[in-house]
C-alpha positions in Angstrom: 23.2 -44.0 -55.1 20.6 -44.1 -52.0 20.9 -41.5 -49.3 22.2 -43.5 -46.4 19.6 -43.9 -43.7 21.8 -42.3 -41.1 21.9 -39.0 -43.5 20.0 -36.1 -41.3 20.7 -33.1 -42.6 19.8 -29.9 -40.7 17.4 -27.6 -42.3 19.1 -24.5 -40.7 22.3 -25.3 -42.5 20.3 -25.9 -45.7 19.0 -22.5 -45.2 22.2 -20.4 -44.5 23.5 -21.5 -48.2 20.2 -20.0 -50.3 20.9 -16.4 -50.2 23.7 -13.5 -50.2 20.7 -10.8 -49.4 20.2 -11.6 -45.9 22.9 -13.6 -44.3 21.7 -16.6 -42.3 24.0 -17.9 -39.3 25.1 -21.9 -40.5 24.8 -23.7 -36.8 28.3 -24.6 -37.2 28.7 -21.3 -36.8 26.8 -20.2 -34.0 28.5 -22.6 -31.9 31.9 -21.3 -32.2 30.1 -18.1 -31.1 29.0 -20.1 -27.9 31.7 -21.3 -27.1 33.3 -18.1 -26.7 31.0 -18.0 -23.5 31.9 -19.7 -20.3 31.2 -23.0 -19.9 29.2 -22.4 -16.3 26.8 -20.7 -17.9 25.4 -23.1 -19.1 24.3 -24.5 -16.0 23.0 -21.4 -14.5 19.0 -21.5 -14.5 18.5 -18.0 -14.1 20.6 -16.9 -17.4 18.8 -14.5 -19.4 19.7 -15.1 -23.9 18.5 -12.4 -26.4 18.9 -12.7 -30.1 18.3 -9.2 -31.4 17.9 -9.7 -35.0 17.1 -13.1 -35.4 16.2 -14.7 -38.7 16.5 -18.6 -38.5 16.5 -19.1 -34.7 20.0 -20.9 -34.9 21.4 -19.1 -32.0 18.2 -19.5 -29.5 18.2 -23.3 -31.2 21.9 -24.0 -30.3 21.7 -22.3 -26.8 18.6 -24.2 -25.8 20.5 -27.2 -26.5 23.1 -26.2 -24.1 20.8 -25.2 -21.4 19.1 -28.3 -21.8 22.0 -30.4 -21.4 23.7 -28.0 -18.8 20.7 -27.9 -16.2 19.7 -31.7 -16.5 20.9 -32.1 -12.7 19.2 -29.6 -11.3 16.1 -29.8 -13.5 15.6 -33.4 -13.8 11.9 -33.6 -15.4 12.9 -32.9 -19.4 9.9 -31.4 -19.8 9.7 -29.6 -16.9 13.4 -28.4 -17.6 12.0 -27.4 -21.4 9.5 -25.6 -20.0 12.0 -23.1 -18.0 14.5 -22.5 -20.1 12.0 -21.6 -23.6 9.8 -20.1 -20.8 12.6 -17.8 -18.8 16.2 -18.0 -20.5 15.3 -17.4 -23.9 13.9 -14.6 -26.3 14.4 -13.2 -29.6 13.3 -10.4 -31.9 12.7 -11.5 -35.4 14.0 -9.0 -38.4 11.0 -9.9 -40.4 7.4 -12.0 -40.5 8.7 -14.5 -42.1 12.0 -15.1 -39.6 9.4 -14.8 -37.2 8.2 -18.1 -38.2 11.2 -19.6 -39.0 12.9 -19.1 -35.7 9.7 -20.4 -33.8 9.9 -23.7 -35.8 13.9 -24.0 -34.6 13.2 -23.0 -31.6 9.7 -24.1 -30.2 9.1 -27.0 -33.3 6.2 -25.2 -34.2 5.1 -21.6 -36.3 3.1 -20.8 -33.1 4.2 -21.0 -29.4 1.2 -22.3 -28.5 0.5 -24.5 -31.1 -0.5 -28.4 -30.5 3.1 -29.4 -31.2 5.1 -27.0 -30.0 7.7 -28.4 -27.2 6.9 -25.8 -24.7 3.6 -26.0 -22.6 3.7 -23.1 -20.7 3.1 -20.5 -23.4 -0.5 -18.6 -23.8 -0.1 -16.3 -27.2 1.4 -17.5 -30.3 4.6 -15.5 -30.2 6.2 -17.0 -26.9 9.7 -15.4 -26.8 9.5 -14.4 -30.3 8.2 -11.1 -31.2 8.3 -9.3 -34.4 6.9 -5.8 -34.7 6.3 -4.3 -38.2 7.2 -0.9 -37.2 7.9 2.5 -38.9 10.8 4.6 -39.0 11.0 8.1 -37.9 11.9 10.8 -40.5 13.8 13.6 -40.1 14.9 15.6 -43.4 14.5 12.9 -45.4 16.2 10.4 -43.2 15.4 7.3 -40.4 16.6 9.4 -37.2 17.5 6.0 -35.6 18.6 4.1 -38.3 19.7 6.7 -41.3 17.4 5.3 -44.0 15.9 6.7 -46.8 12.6 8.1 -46.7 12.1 7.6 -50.9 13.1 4.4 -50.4 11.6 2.6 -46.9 8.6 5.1 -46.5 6.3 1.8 -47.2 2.8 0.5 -47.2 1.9 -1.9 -44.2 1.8 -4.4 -46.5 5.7 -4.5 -47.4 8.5 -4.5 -44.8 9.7 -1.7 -43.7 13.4 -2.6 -42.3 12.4 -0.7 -39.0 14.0 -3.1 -37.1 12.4 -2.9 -33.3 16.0 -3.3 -31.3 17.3 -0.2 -32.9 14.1 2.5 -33.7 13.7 2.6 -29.9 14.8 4.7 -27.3 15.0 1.8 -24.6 14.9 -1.5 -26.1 15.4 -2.4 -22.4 11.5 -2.3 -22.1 10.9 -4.5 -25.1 11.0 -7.5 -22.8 11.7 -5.2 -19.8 14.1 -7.5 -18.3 18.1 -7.7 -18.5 20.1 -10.3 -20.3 23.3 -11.8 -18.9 23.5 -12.8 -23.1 23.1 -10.8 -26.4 24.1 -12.5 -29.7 23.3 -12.2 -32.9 24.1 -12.1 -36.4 22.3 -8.5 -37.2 21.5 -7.2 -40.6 24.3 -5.7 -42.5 23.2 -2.9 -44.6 20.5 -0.6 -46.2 20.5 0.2 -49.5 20.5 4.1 -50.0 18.0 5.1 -52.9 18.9 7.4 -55.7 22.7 7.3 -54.4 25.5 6.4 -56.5 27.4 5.2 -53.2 25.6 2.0 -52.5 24.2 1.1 -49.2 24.8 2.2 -45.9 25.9 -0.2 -42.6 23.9 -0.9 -39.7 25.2 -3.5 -38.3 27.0 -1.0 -35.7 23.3 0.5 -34.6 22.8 -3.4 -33.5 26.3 -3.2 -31.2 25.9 -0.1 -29.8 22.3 -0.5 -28.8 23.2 -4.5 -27.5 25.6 -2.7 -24.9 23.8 0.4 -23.8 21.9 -2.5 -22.4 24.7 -3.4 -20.2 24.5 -7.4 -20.8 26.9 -10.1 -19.1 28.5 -10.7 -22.6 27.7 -9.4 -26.2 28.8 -11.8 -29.1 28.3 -10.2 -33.1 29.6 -11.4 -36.2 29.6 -8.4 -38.5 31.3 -7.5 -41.6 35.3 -6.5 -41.3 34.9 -3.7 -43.4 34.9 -1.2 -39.8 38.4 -2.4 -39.0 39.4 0.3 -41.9 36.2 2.2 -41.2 34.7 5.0 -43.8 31.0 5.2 -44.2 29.7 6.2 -40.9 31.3 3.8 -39.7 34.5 5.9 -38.3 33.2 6.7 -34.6 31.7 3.2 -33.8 36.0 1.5 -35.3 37.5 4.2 -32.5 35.4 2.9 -30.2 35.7 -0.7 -31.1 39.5 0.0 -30.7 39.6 1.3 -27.6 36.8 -0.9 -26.0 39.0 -2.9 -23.7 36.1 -5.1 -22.8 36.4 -6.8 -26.2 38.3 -10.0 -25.1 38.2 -12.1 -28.3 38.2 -11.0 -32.0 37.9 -14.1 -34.5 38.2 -12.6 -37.9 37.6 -14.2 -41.6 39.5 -12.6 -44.6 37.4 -14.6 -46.5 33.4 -14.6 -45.4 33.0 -17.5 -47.6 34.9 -19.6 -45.0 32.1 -19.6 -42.6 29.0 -18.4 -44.7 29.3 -21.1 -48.0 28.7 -19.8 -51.0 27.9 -16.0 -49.7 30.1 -13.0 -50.9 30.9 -10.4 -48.0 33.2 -8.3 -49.1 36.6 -7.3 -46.9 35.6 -10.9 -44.7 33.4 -11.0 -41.7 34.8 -11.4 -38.1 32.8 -12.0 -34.6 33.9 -11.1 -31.1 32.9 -11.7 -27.4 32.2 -8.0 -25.4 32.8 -9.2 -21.5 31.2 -6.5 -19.6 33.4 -7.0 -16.2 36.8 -7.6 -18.7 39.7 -5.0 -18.8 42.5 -6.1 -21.5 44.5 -6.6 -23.8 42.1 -9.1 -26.9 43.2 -12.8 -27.8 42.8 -11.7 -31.3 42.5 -15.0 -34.1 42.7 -15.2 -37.6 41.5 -17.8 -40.3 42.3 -18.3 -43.7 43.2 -20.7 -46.1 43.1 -23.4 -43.6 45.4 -21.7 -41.3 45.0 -19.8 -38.1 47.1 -17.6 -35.8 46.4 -16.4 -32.4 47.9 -13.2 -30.7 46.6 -10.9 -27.3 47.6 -7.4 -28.3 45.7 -4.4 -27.9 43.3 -3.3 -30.5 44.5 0.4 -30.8 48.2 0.0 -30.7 47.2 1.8 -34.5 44.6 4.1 -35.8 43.1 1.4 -37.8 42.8 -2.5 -37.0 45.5 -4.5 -38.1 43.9 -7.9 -38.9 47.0 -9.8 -39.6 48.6 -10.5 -36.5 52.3 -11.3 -38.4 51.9 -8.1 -39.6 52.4 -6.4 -36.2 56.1 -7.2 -36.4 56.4 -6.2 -39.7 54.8 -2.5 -39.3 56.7 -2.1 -35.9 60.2 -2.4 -37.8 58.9 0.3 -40.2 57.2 2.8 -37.8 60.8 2.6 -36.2 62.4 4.2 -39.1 60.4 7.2 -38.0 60.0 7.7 -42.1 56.9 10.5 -42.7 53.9 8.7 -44.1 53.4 8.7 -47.7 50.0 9.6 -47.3 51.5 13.5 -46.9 52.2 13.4 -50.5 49.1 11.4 -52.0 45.9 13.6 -53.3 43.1 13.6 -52.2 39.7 12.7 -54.7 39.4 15.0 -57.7 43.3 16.1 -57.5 42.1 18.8 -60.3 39.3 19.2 -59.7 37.2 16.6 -62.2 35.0 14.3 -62.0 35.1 10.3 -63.6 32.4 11.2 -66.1 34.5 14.1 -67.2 36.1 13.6 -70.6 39.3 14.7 -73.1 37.6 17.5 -75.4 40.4 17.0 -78.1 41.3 20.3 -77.7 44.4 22.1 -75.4 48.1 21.1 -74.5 47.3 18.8 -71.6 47.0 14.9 -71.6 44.0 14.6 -69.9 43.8 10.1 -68.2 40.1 9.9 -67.5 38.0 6.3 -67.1 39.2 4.6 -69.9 40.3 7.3 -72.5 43.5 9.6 -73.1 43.1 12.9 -74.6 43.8 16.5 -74.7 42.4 19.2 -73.0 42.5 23.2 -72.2 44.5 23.8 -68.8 41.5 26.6 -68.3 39.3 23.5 -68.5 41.0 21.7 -64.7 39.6 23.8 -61.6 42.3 22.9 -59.3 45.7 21.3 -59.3 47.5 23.8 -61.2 50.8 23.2 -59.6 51.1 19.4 -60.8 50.5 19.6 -64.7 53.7 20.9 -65.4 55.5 17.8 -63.5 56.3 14.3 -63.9 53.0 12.8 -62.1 52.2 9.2 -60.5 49.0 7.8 -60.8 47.2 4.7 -59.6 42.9 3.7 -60.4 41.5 4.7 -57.2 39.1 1.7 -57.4 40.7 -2.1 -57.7 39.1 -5.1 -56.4 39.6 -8.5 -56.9 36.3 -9.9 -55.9 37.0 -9.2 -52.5 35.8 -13.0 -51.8 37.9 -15.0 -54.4 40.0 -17.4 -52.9 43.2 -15.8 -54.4 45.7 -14.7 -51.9 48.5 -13.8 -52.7 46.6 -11.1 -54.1 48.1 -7.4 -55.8 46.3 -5.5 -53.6 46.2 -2.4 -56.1 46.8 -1.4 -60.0 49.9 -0.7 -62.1 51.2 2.9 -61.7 50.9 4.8 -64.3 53.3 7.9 -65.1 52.3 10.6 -66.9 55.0 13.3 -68.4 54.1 16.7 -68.5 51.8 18.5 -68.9 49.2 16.3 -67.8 46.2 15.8 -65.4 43.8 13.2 -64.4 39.7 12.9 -63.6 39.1 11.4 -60.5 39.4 8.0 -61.4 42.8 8.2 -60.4 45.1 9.2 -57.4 48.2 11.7 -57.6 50.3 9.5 -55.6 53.5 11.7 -56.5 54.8 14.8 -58.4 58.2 15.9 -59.1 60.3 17.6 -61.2 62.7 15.0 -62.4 61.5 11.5 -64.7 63.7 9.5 -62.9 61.9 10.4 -59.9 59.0 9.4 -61.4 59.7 6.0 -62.3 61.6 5.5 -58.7 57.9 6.0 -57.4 56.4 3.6 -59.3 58.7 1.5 -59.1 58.2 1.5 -55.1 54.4 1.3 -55.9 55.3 -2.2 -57.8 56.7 -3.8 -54.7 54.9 -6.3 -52.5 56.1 -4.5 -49.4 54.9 -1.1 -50.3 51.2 -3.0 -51.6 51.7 -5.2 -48.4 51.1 -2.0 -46.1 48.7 -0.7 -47.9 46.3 -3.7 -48.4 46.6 -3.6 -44.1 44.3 -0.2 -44.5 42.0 -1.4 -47.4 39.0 -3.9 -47.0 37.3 -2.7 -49.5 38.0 -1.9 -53.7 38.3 1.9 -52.8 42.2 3.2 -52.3 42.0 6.9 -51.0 45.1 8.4 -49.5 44.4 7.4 -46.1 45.6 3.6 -47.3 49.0 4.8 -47.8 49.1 6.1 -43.9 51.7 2.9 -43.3 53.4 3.3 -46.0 57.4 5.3 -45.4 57.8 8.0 -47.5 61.2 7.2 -48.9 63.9 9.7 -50.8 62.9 8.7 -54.9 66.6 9.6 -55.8 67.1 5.6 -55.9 65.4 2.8 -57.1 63.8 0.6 -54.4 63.5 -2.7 -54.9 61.9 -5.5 -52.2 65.1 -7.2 -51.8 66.8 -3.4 -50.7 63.1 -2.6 -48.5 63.5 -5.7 -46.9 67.5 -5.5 -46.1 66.0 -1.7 -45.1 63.9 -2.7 -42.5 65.3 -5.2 -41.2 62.6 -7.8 -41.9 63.3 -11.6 -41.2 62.9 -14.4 -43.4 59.3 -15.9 -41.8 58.3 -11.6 -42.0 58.7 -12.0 -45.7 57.5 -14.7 -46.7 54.0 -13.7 -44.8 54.4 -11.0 -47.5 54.8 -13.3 -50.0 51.8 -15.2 -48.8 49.5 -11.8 -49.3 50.9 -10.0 -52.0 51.6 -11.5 -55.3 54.2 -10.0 -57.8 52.5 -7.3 -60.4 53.4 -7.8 -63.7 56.1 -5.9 -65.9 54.1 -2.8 -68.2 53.8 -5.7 -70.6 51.8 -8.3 -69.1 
């Protein structure tokens, strides 16, 4: 079948679909970004737009579009108006050579600013508005002193890219351009990988946000990866003061990244926000998925950690009323005695030993901590279950089957302790509680990502285990409606009996 001649498609969108390593902003996109911004500023001349970390050009594409259309009256002359804005409103800083390029084609229709086809006249170098600077990171024990990165792995030749990204390995990025900006928005890198570590990468997408407001813009617009609403990984200063930032007037969030960014996997979802620097509330909070969205104005740290659901908030309210301890109290920490996941039943010894995929014996002289649990009825649970973290499968079971282990026993690190006690039937009360949507329904409000550490169980009422709690008796409990639980139902599907 022939392409119909009307078929135009846009080489930015093209782009945003070719690769999960560097995450490129689809215009559709970028213009819900936009719009977050008020619609008069569009017509204002002397508007200053920085894209920090820019890779396509999509944003300074999509905003010159605006400005173009916004200040038609009071710039008649198109190309006079053209000249203006590319020469005066807009600027970016490109993460690499290449997105150098690419954003000056979106932006100026041409590699080079200067170039015989480029839109803009008024330009004298090649770069126009577009800079990218090669640079080198700073180390400092083995470490990036700006950006944390690893000196084995990003002490390069010139001839590679170095990841020193300009907007964040300065001291004042205000003299990159040495102007200010009314506007900063951006889609900035997410992570560095960390060499030789068995952890994975590190984030720097908050180095982007905290530089972007030290610079004391108008408004600052980022879409970013969710995983800081539950922080971890350096990551727990910059959610605190995320939370309590009440400049932050919208918060758009995506369980699932794939919604906006086609075909990419971002695990925990990715969410964007507007930062109004002369704003003091309460944040219009909205969330997408699965075709639906929901819209509440609450305030971001009415809990520790953000709570991305807003038909949740109703839900944890009616619990937190109870005034029940947190289960978290009860739940070990990593290592409850004292081994590691690579550690493995000798054969030998009275005590089961449930390491990473094996059961065996082993000596009690061979577990350097946790003496006071092998000789009771234990609970465990995998500290590590994911389910893609991107597949389209809500409702989803949020964590693995209990497992509980008579005594004596112990367990490597793989697992959690989530409960000890003298008694079997205390035991199996436990897990069943750990079977139940609502107790997996609070926890999965603290856990973007595959880890569960006992933090995640910080929602979760510690309840007497000399009963058997079902979710029909949490539910009559806590008082929970029937449009509360059937949002749990929508989030957390049933696990399946010990033999499924």
């Amino acid at each position: 079948m022939p392409i119909s001649a009307s078929y135009n498609p846009d080489v930015l969108t093209c782009l945003a679909n070719l690769s999960s390593d560097e995450v490129f902003t689809p215009p559709s996109l970028a213009n819900q970004m936009l719009d977050l911004l008020p619609a008069e500023i569009w017509k204002d001349k002397n508007a200053r737009f920085l894209d920090p970390a820019s890779k396509t050009g999509v944003f300074l594409r999509e905003i010159a579009k605006r400005l173009n259309q916004g200040l038609e009256k009071e710039i008649p002359n198109p190309q006079k108006r053209l000249n203006h804005i590319l020469k005066n409103q807009i600027f970016g800083l490109a993460i690499t050579e290449l997105t150098a390029l690419l954003s000056r084609r979106s932006l100026y229709c041409s590699k080079t600013a200067n170039g015989r086809y480029s839109i803009c006249e008024t330009f004298d170098d090649e770069a126009g508005n577009i800079r990218f600077k090669n640079g080198a990171h700073t180390w400092a024990k083995g470490q990036c002193a700006f950006c944390g990165a690893s000196r084995e792995e990003y002490d390069r030749s010139e001839s590679l890219e170095s990841h020193a990204y300009e907007f964040i390995h300065t001291q004042k990025p205000e003299e990159i351009f040495s102007m200010k900006f009314d506007v900063i928005i951006g889609n900035p890198p997410y992570q560095l990988s960390d060499a030789g570590e068995s952890t994975g990468s590190s984030p720097i997408y908050q180095l982007f946000i905290e530089k972007a407001k030290k610079l004391n813009p108008r408004f600052l617009s980022m879409i970013i990866p969710s995983r800081w609403f539950a922080g971890g990984k350096g990551l727990d200063q910059f959610r605190e003061d995320m939370l309590r930032d009440r400049r932050i007037s919208r918060l758009v969030d995506y369980p699932i990244a794939s919604d906006v960014f086609p075909g990419v996997k971002v695990i925990g979802g990715v969410c964007y926000f507007l930062w109004e620097r002369d704003f003091d509330g309460p944040c219009r909070v909205t969330t997408h998925m699965n075709n639906l969205s929901d819209t509440m104005t609450r305030n971001l740290d009415q809990f520790d950690t953000f709570v991305r659901f807003n038909k949740a908030i109703t839900i944890l309210e009616k619990v937190m009323a109870k005034k029940y301890p947190p289960m978290s109290e009860q739940v070990s920490r990593q290592k409850p005695f004292g081994l590691r996941t690579f550690e493995r039943p000798t054969g030998k010894g009275g005590v089961v030993l449930y390491a990473n995929n094996a059961i065996g014996k082993i000596e009690k002289t061979a577990l350097p901590s946790g003496a006071a649990m092998i000789d009771l009825w234990k609970v465990f649970i995998s500290m590590g279950y994911g389910e893609g973290g991107e597949s389209r499968d809500y409702p989803r079971m949020i964590m693995g089957k209990p497992i509980v282990a008579s005594p004596p026993s112990a367990c490597t690190e793989t697992y959690l302790v989530v409960g000890a006690y003298k008694s079997e039937s205390e035991a199996q009360n436990l897990a069943t509680y750990l079977r139940s949507k609502f107790l997996r329904f609070l926890v999965g409000l603290r856990k973007n990502t595959q880890h569960i550490t006992k933090e995640r169980f910080s929602f979760v009422p510690l309840l007497p285990m000399n009963k058997t709690w079902t979710d029909e008796k949490l539910y009559a409990h806590f008082g929970l409606s029937d449009q509360e639980i059937a949002f749990i139902d929508s989030i957390v599907r049933p696990m399946p009996t010990k033999d499924e």
